[in-house]
N, C-alpha and C positions, 0 to 999 in steps of 0.2 A: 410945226416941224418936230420931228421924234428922231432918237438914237433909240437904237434895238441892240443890247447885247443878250446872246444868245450862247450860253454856257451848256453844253449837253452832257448826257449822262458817261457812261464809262463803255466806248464805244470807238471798236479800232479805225472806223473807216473813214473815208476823209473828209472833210466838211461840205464837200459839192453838195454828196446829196440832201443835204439840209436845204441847199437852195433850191435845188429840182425840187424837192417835196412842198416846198412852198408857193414854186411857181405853179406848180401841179394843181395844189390842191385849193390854192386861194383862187386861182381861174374856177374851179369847182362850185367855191361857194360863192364866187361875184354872178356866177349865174344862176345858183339858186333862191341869193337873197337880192339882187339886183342891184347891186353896186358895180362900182369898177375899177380894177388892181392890173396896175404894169409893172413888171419888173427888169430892171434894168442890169446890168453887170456895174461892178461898183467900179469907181473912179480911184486910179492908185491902187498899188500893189501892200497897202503897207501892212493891210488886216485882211482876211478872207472876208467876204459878206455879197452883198447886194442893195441895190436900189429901188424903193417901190413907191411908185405914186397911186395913193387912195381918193376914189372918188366917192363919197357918201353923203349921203343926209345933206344935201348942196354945197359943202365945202371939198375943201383940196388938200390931202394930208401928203406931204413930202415925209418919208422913213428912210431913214441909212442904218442897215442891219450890219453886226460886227457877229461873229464866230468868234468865241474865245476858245481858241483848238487847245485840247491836251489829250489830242488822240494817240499822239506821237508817246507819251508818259503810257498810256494803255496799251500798247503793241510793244513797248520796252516789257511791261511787265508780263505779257502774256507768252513773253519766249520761252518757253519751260518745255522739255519733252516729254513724253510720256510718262517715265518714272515720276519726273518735277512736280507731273500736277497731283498725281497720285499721292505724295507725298504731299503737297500740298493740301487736299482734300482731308487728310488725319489731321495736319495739324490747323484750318480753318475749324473744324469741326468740333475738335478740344478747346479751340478758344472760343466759340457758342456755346456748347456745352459746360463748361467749367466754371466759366463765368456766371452762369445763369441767365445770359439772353438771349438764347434761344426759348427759352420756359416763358419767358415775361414778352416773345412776340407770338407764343405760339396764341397769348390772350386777347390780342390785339385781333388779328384776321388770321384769317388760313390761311387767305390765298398766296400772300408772299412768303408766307413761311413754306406753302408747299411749292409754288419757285426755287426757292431756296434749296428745299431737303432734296429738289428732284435733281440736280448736276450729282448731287452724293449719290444716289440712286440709282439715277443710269451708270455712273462711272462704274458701281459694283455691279449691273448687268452687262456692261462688257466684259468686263473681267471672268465675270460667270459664264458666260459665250465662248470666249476667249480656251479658260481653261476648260469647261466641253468639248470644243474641237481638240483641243490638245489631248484629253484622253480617249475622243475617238479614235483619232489617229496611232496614237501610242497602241489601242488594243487590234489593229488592225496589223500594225507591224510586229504585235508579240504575235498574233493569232498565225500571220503567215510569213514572216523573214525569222526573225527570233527573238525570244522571250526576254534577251536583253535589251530590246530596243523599245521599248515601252516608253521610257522616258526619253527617248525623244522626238515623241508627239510635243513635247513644249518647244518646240521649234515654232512651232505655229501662232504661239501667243504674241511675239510683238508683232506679226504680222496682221495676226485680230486685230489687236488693239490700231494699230497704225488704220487701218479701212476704217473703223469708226472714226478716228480723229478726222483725218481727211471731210471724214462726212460731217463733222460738227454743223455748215453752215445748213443742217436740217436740224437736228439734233439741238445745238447752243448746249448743251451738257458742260464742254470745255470753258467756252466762252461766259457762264454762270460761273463755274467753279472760281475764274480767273477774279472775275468781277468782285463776288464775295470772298476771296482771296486777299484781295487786296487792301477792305477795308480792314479787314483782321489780322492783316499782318504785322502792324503795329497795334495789335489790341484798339483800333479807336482813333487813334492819335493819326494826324496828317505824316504821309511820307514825307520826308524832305525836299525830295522834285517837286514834289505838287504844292507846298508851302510856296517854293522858288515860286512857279506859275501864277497862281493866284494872288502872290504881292503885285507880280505883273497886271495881271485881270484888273486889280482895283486903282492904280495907277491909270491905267486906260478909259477905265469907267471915270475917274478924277477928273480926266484932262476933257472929257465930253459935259463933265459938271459944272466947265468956267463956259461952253460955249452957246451960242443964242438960241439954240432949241428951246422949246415949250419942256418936254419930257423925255426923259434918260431913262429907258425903261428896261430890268434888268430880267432875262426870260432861263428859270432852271428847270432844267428836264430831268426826270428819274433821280442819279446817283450829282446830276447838276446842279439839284436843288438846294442839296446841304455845303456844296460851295460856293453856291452862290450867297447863302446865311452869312459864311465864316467872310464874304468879299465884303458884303454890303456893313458888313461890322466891324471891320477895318477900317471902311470909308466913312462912315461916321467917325469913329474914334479920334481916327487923325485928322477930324474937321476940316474936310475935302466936299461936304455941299454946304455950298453957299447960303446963307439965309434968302439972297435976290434970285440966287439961280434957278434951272428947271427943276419940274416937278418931278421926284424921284420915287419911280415905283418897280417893284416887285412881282413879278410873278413865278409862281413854283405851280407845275406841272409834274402832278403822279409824281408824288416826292416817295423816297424810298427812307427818309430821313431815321426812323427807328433802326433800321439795319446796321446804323453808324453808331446813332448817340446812348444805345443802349449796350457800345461797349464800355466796358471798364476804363478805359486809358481818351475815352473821348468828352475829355473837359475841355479844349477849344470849343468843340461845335456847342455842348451844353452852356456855356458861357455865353458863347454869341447867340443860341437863340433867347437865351432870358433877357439877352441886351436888347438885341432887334425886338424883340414882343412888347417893349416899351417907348418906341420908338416916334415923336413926332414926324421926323426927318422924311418919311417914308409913307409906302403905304402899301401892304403886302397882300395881296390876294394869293390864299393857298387849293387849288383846283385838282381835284380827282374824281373817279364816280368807281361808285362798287364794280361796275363789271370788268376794270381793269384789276386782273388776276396778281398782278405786280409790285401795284402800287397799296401803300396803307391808307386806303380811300375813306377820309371825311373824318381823320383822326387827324387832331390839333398835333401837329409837330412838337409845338412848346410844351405841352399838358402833356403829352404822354410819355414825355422825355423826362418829367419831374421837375421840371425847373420853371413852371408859372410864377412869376410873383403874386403876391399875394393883394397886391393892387397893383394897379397902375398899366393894365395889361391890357394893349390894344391890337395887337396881330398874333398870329395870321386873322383876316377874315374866312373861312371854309365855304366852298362852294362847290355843288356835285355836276358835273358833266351830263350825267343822268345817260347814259346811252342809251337805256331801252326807250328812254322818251324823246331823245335829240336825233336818231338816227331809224330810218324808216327800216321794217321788219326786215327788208333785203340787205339792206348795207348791215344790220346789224347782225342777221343770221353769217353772213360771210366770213367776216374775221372772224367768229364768235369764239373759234375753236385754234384761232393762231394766236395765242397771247400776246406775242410779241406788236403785233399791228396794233391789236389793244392799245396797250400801252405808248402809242405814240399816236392815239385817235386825239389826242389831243391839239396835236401838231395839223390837223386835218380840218377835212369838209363834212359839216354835219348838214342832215336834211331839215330839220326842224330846232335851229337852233336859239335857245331857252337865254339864259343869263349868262353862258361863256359862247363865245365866235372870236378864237384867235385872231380871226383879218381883221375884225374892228376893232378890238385892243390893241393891234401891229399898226393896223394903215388907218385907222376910223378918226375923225376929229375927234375924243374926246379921251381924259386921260384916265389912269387905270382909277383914281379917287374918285 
């Protein structure tokens, strides 16, 4: 028997579709790899989740999946209007910039750096669009009403900008900016809501550490993964697993973990991962593969963060997804060019799958160690 908690990244929408995409896609791969996964609607209203019985390798894995929401703290934060994010985006930008971490991930990969600089980007192509029309129009009404009316072709600008926004859900321009907004708003350091949230998470996770499961297995996605660092090292500290209890494992999926710890003001998380990376208690498997454009694939979280010790250092282990290898030339030519699918391939059904298969770490008899 297994507990799943399932911590996601920074992400307004609301936990369903975490279960639809699992029930989706694990039917996916129980008919590619030949197993067999049911999912049930969970029992009690107390957490958001699901129920799934796994049939593998001739055993019976019972999993009760938990959602740790704090989507509701990312739709809080995302309320800003036009001008808000704009303003927003200067001062995100100056604290990258000024700080110097921007420079120190531009060495790390491109790819998430060019996620990153692209919300800045496009935000200034609308703008540029924006005030285009506006002196089209301005030279249309000098040209033929009168020469005083020029200026006001910027009547048209917040009506630009407003049709882009509306269109974000093609776009994500806003929805990046908000993201990386957000870690930077405190230079680094955890908001105060999300502190509140996360004593909750490891509480939760606690009270699943006194009860008779096998494995308590804790699952971080994208911006999830470095809360879930800062939970899992809470729950140590205040010696909350048991020496008898279940076996307590880790997974980080496409961790964005640089984006945080190489702010200035982020000595919580640099702390907890030098803690966690010594860690018996545990056992962390850290998962990405280069063709996710998003994530800082196959770079040690603790090592690049600067906080390895200098012995005694046993996680993360690093393990590559490998998609050109796990996913047959179709499946992988398809997303290839929507990053965002990328980045939660990991959530999914692979055709040829190597050393990661999320349904047999979730539903498989055997545990993440």
């Amino acid at each position: 028997r297994r507990r799943v908690f399932y911590i996601p990244g920074y992400d307004p929408i609301h936990p369903r579709r975490y279960r639809e995409l699992y029930r989706k896609e694990g039917a996916e791969q129980a008919e590619i790899s030949g197993y067999g996964i049911d999912l049930q609607a969970k029992r009690g209203k107390k957490r958001y989740g699901w129920s799934v019985r796994g049939e593998m390798d001739g055993a019976t894995v019972e999993a009760e999946f938990d959602v740790l929401v704090w989507s509701d703290i990312v739709r809080d934060s995302m309320e800003r209007g036009i001008v808000g994010t704009y303003l927003l985006m200067i001062r995100t930008a100056w604290v990258y910039i000024a700080s110097g971490a921007l420079f120190r991930l531009m060495r790390l990969r491109k790819g998430p750096v060019i996620a990153a600089l692209y919300p800045v980007g496009f935000l200034l192509v609308q703008l540029v669009i924006a005030l285009l029309l506006a002196w089209g129009l301005g030279s249309l009404l000098e040209a033929y009403v009168h020469p005083w009316l020029f200026w006001a072709g910027l009547v048209v600008v917040p009506f630009a900008l407003e049709w882009f926004r509306r269109k974000d859900n093609k776009f994500f321009a806003y929805y990046l900016m908000h993201d990386y907004a957000y870690s930077a708003r405190h230079r680094g350091a955890e908001p105060p809501e999300l502190e509140t949230r996360m004593a909750k998470f490891t509480a939760e996770i606690a009270e699943a550490m006194t009860s008779d499961v096998d494995e308590v297995l804790v699952v971080g996605h994208s911006s999830g993964a470095h809360l879930a660092v800062s939970v899992l090292a809470d729950l140590i500290r205040l010696g909350y697993v048991p020496a008898n209890g279940p076996t307590l494992s880790f997974l980080s999926l496409g961790q964005v973990v640089p984006m945080v710890s190489f702010l200035p003001d982020a000595k919580r998380l640099r702390r907890d991962l030098a803690f966690l990376s010594t860690r018996n208690e545990l056992t962390w498997v850290d998962v990405t593969a280069p063709g996710d454009g998003c994530a800082f694939a196959l770079c040690d979280p603790v090592a690049v963060s600067g906080v390895a010790p200098e012995e005694g250092k046993r996680w993360p282990l690093i393990l590559s997804a490998a998609f050109t290898q796990t996913l047959s030339p179709e499946r992988w030519k398809a997303p290839r060019w929507r990053f965002f699918r990328l980045h939660f391939q990991y959530l999914c059904a692979f055709d040829q799958p190597g050393d990661y298969d999320y349904f047999r770490i979730t539903a498989g008899p055997m545990t993440l160690s």
